[in-house]
N, C-alpha and C positions, 0 to 999 in steps of 0.2 A: 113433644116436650123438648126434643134436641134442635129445632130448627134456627135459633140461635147460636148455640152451643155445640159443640163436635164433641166427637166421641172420647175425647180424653175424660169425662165424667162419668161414663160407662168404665172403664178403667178403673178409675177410680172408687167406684162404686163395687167396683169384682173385689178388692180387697179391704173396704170397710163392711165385712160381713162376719157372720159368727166366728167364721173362722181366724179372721184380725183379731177380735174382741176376746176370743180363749184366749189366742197363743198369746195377747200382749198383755191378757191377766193374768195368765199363769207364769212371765216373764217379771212383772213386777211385784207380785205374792212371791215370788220363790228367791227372785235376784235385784227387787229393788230398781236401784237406776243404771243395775250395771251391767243392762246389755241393750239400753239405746243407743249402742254404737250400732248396736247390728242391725235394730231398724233404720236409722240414717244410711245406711251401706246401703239398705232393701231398697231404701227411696232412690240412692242416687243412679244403681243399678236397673230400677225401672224408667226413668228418666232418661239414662244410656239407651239402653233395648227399644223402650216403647217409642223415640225423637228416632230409632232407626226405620222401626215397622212402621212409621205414618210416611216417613219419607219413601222407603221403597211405595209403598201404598199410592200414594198423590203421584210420585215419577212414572210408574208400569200403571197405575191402573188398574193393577191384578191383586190378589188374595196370596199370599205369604209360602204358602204349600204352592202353588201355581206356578209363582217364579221359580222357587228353588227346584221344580220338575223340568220347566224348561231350561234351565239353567245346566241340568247333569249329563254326562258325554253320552252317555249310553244305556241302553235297556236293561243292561245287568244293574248300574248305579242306580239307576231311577228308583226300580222295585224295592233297592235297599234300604235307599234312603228313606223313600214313601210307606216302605212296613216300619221302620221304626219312628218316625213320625207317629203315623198313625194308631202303631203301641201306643210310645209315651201321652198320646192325645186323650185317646179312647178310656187308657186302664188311669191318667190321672185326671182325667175327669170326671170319671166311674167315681174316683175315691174322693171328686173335687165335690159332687153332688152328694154322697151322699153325707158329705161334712153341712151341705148347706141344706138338706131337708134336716140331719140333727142339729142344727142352730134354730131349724122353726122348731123342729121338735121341743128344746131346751126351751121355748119362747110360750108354746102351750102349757109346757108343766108348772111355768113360774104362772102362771095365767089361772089355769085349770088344775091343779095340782098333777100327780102320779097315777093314780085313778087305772087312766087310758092311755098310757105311758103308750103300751104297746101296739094301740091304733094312730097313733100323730103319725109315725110317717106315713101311713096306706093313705091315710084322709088329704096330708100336706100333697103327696103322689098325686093324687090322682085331683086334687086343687090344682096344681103344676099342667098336666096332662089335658087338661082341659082349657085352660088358659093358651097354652101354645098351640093346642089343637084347632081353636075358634080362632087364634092369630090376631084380634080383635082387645089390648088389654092395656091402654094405653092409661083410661082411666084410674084403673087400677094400679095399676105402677108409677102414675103421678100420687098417689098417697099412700104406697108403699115407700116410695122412694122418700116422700118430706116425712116420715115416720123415722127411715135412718137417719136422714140429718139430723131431726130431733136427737136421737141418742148421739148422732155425732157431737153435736152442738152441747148438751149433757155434759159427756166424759170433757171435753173442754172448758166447761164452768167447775166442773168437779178437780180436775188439775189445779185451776186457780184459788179454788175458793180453802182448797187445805192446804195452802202455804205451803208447795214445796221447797227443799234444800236447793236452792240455785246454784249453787258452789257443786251440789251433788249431780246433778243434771249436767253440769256441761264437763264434768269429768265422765259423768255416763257417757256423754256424745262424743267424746273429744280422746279418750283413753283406753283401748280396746282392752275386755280384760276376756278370759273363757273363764267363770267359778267352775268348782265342781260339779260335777253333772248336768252341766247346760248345753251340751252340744247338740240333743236332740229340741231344745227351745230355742238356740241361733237358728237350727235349719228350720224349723216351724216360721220364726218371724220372717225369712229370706222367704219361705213359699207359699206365706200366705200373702207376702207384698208383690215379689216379682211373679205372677201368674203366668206361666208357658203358652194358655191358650190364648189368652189376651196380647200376646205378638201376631197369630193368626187373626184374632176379630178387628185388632185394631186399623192391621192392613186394609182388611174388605171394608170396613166401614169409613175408612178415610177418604176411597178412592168411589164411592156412593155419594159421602157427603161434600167432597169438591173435585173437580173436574181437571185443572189448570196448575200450571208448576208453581203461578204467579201465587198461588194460595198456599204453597207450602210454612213462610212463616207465621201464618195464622194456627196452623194446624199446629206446630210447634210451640207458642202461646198457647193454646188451649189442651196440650199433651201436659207442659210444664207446671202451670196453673194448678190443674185439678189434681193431680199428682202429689204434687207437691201439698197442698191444702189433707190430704187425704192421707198423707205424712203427717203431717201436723195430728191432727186425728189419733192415728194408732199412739202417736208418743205421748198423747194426753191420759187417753188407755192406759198407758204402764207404770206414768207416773199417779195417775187415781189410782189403780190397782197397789203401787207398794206401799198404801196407807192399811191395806188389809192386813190384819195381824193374824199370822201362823194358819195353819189349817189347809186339808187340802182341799182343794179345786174341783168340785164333781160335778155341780148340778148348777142350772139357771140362777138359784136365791145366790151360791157360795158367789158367783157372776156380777150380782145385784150388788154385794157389799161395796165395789166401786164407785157406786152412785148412789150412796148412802149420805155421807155428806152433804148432800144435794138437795134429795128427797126422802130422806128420812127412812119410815115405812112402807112409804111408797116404791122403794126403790124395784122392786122384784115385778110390779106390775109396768111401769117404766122400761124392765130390761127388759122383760116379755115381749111387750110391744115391739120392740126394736128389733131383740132378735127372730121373732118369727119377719119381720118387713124386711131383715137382710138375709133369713133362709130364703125365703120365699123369692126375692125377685133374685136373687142369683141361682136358685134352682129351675130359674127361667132362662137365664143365661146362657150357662153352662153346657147345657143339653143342645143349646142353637150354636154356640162357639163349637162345639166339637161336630154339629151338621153340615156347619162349612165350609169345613178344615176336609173331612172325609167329599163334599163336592168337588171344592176346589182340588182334591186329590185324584180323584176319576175322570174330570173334567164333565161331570154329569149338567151341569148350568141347569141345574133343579132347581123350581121355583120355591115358596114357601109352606105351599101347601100340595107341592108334588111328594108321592108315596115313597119316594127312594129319598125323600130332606127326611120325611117324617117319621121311617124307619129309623132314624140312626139318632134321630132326639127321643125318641119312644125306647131305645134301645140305652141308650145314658140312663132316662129316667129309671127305668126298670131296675137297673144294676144298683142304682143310690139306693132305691128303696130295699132292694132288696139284702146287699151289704147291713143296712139298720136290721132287715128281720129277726136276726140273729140278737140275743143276748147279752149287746155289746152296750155297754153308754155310750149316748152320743158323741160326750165329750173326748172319750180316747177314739170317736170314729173323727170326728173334727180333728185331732191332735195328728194322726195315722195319713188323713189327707196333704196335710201341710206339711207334714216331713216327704212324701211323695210327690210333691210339688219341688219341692228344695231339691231332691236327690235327679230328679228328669230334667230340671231347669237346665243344666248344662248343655244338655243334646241337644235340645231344640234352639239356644244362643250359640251354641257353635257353626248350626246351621245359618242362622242369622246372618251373624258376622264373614262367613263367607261369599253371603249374595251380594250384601250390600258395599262389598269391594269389586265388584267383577264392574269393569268399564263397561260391557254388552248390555248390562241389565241398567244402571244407574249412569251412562255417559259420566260427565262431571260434577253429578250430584251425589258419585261415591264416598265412603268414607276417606274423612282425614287421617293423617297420621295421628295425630291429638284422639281423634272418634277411637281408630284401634287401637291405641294403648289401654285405654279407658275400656274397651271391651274386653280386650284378654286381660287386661286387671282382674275385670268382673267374673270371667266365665274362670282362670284361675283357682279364684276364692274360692267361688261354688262349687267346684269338682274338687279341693281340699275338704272343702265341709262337708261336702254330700259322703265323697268317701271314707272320713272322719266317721261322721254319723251310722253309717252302715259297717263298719268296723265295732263303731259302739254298741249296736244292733246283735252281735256275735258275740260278744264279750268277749272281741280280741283287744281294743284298745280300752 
């Protein structure tokens, strides 16, 4: 499917999934248009990170975790560095999955009603487990994947077709405001746009998909592109969403009122659709991005269907499913992910933004002065809002 196209659409694709589609309904149900500042921020800060991890990628050649190992003076740093890595990897893709099997989840009950509520995720599990296992699923994930753009495609006729406030949208984009009690849905839209591991997959997969330095502004066009489109997207999301009147946010159908305008009645088997097509292939993802990240961290160069890859996506899988077993809704396990995404985002861009200055590693394909500004802007914010948010978490602030 990608041999046109580069990996900026996988990217892409990591954040228009259930977890996008809560956080930027429950952004515009609660707050309307006044916190698409903070998804424009989400976009411009993936666009920052992810034009850095294809460039390190296409320059070294190497996977993300890889450099920044060679890169560290000594055995004491390495260990350091490489256990918390590997934390922030592990326990927020644990939390990253099991957001994306309750998005299929959410996507069977609108489907199949509550019934078997408490069988979707074993069933989506081990649907997951099987498909990565046989390594073989390409077909499958070309019609999973035109299923999201369907819903992509959707929530952007449904933006258009109820007449938004234009005057109110570009004060949303243009006007930063925090209302009360939204600091835990800025950090949700920050972590479900700018993904941690997808600085990791994007590196390995760039330097798979092209070989030569000469290829770097291709890869750069195609990081910007899909990103950027995939932006568009979520903010279509918030704006359908603040047409929903009052009510809170629980289930797949409360989901569905967004694309109700659309499709009328239909709406709830529409979102179904969708959301189980963007559980499901990023419950495929997720489990391989963080098998990687833990290769490229031991230096194992394990193949895809070597026991020591397979352990560590079998070992994500397990955890998502089994975070769901519990008694929890989805929706606040989806909500839980994305705030854990927002709060880890800092460490693993701070690591970033240190390789991709070191002259050894990037000669004169290092960052600019313009590039770090723009990065400690970013990593800034996010360690304000992350720390905000887990302040708010305490009921100290």
């Amino acid at each position: 499917m990608f041999k046109k196209i580069g990996p900026g659409v996988l990217v892409a694709a990591a954040f228009i999934g259930p977890g996008t589609v809560t956080a930027c309904t429950l952004a515009g149900v609660s707050f309307g248009y006044a916190l698409l500042w903070a998804m424009l921020l989400s976009i411009i800060a993936t666009l920052v990170l992810q034009e850095m991890a294809a460039r390190l990628g296409i320059v070294t050649q190497k996977g993300l975790a890889e450099v920044i190992k060679a890169a560290l003076p000594n055995k004491v740093s390495k260990y350091l560095v490489l256990g918390l890595i590997l934390s922030a990897i592990v326990l927020g893709n644990a939390a990253y999955e099991a957001g994306n099997i309750g998005g299929a989840t959410l996507g069977l009950e609108a489907l199949f009603g509550t019934k078997f509520s408490n069988f979707y995720p074993l069933v989506i599990g081990v649907l997951a487990f099987v498909l990565l296992y046989i390594g073989n699923y390409k077909i499958l994930e070309r019609v999973l994947v035109s299923l999201v753009i369907l819903m992509s495609l959707s929530f952007l006729v449904t933006a258009i077709i109820t007449k938004p406030n234009l005057i109110g949208i570009l004060k949303g984009l243009l006007v930063p405001s925090i209302p009360q009690d939204s600091i835990l849905t800025i950090i949700a839209l920050v972590g479900t746009t700018v993904v941690p591991y997808n600085l990791f997959l994007h590196a390995s997969l760039v330097s798979e998909k092209w070989k030569h330095i000469d290829d770097l502004n291709t890869a750069r066009k195609d990081t910007f592109i899909a990103i950027a489109l995939g932006g568009l997207v979520s903010m279509a999301v918030i704006v359908a969403a603040s047409t929903i009147k009052g009510g809170e946010i629980s289930s797949a159908l409360d989901l569905a009122k967004g694309l109700e305008p659309l499709y009328g009645d239909s709406a709830k088997y529409f979102m179904g659709i969708g959301l189980f097509a963007a559980g499901i292939t990023s419950a495929i993802t997720a489990p391989l991005a963080a098998a990687y990240v833990v290769n490229s961290c031991f230096g194992w160069q394990a193949g895809l269907k070597d026991f020591k890859f397979r352990s560590v996506w079998i070992f994500i899988l397990g955890l998502g499913v089994f975070f769901l077993s519990f008694d929890i809704k989805p929706i606040e396990i989806i909500k839980f992910a994305q705030v854990a995404n927002g709060i880890l985002l800092p460490f693993i861009a701070i690591f970033l933004l240190w390789v991709v200055n070191k002259t050894a590693v990037l000669g004169k394909y290092k960052n600019t002065v313009f590039q770090n500004m723009t990065g400690i802007i970013i990593i800034s914010l996010s360690v304000l809002l992350g720390l905000r948010s887990i302040l708010k978490v305490f009921g100290i602030f």
